[in-house]
N, C-alpha and C positions, 0 to 999 in steps of 0.2 A: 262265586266263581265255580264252573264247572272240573270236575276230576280234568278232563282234556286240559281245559285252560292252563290250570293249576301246574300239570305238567309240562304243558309248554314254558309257563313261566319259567318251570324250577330249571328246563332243560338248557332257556335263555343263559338265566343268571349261572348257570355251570360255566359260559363261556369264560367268565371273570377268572376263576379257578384254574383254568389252565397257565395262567401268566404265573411263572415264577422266574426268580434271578435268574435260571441256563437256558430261559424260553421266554424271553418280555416280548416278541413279535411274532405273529400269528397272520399269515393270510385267511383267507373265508375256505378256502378249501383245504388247509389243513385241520381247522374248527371244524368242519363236514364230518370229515377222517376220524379226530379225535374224537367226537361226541358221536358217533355214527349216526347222522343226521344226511342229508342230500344236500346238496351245495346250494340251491334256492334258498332250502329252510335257512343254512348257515348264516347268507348274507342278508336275509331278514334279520336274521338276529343280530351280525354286526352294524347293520345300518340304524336299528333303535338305541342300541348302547351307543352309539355315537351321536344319536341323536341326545340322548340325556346328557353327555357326555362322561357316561366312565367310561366308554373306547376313544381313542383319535384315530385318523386313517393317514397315511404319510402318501409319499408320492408314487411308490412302487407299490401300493394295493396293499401294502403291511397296514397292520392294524397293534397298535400300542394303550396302555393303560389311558385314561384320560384326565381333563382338568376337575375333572369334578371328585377323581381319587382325592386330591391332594384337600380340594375344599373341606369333605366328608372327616378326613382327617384332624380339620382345624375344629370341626363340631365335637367329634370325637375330645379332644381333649381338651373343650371347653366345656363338656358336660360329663367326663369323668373322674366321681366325687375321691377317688382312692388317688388319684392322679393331685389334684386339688388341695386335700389336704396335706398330701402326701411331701410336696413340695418345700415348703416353708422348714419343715425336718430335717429335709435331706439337704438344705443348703446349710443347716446349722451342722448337722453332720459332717458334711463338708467343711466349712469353716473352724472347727475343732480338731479334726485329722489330717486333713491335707491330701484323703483320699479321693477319689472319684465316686460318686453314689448311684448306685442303678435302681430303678424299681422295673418292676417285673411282674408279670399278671400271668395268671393261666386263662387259659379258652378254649374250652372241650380238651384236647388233651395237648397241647401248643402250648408251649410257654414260649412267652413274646416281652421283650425291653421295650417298656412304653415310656421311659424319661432317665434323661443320664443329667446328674448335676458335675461340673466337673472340680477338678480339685487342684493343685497347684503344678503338677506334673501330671496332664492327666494321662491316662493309658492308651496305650494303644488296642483297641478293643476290636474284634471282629465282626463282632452281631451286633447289634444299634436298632432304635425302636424300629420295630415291624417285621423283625427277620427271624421266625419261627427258631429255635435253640432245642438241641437235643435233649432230651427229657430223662437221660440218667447219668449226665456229665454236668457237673459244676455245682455251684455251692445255691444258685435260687430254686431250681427246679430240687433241689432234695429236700432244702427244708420246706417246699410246697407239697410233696408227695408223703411226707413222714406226717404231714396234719389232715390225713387224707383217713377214713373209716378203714377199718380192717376188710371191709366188702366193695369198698372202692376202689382200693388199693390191688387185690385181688384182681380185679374185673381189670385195671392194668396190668398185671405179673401173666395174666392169661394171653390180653390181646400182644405185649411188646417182648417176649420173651427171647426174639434172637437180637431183637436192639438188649434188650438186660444182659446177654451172656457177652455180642462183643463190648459193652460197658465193662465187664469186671464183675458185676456185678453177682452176690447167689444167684443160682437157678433153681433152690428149690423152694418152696414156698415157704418154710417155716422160717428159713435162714436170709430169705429175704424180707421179710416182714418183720424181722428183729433187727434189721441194718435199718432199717426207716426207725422202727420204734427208739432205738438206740436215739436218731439225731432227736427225736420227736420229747424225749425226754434231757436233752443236754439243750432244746432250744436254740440251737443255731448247727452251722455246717460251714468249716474250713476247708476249701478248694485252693488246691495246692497244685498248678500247673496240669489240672483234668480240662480242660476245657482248650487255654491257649496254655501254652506252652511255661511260656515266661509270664503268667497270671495268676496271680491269686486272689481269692474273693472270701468276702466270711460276709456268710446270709443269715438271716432270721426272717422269718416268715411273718407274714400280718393276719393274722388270724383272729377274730369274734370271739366275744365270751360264747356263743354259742357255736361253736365252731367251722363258722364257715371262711373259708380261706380266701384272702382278699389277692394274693399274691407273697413277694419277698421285695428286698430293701438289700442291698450288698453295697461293701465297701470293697472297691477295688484298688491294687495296688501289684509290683513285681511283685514275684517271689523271694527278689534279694531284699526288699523294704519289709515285706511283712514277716521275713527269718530277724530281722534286729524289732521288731514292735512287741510289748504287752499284749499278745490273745486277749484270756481270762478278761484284760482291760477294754478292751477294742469290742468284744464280744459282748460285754456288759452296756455298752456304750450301742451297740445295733440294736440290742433288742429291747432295749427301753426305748427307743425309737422306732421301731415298730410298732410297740404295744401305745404309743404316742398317737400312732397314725390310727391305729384300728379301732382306738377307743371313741375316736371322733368319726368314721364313717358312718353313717346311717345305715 
């Protein structure tokens, strides 16, 4: 494939990107606009994704995600192995606490709920698989960043630093790097209504002996259920289930 090509491609497949939950429809000449492409190029490019079908086109010339999202989906997590194993745990997790069990993955710097098991009451939860989650609120995205290198970590404290300050979070490096290390050494992270309101989650992370981070595993419940539960118990209880999980991925 030629450099052209290649860029055509990449410029194609950008159109996908634009769709999120406050923009799911797209006519060809706002794609033109956004991608600053001509309106020709645009509708070539909507008429091939729809021709694969990851675009549909409605009746008004709007142009929405397509059937082949949802297919790609079902491949998605019938070929992923952290999802798979991951499973079978979290429903025993489940069936022991009476909580809701999330697992959760990072991807580039996105952390994503790819599977919820649910629990006897389960929660009312805002984000659900596929809905990107702020990356320094809540209890799975911290115990995923605390298992992160001290140069990786870094290389985040640089790029997200006004998301780190309206988090709460230090602003200065040293003292932020000791708030990760802190969780990174106690092994899990209680999230105490940072995320929703009326939510609390306690994560541990899935991490390799050789440390590569597979994602988190959280028990969710109110605030007012997990102020009357055993921590120390509950905590003990997540992350020998994750170490469950991660011992068996490949």
């Amino acid at each position: 494939m030629t450099d052209k090509a290649f860029s055509s491609l990449a410029r194609m497949l950008g159109v996908l990107d634009l769709f999120t939950e406050k923009h799911p429809v797209w006519s060809a000449e706002a794609v033109a606009e956004a991608l600053e492409v001509s309106i020709p190029t645009a509708y070539r490019y909507v008429k091939l994704l729809v021709a694969s079908g990851l675009l549909q086109r409605s009746a008004e010339s709007q142009y929405s995600l397509g059937p082949r999202i949802i297919v790609l989906d079902h491949f998605i997590r019938a070929g992923d192995p952290v999802l798979q194993h991951a499973i079978p745990f979290m429903q025993e997790l489940v069936e022991t606490t009476g909580f809701d069990c999330v697992l959760s993955g990072l991807y580039g710097q996105q952390v994503l709920d790819t599977h919820r098991e649910y629990g006897k009451t389960p929660a009312d939860l805002g984000y659900g698989r596929g809905r990107p989650r702020p990356l320094f609120l809540g209890g799975a995205p911290k115990v995923i960043l605390s298992c992160f290198t001290p140069t990786a970590l870094h290389k985040v404290f640089d790029q997200r630093r006004d998301e780190i300050a309206q988090a709460g979070l230090p602003t200065e490096w040293p003292a932020f790097r000791k708030y990760y290390s802190n969780i990174r050494k106690t092994g899990h992270y209680l999230s105490l209504g940072e995320l929703e309101p009326n939510l609390a989650a306690l994560a541990a992370p899935l991490q390799k002996a050789d440390g590569t981070v597979l994602g988190a595993i959280s028990l969710v419940t109110t605030v007012q259920r997990m102020a009357v539960i055993d921590a120390p118990k509950l905590a003990a209880l997540v992350m020998r289930c994750a170490g469950d999980i991660a011992i068996r991925v490949p």
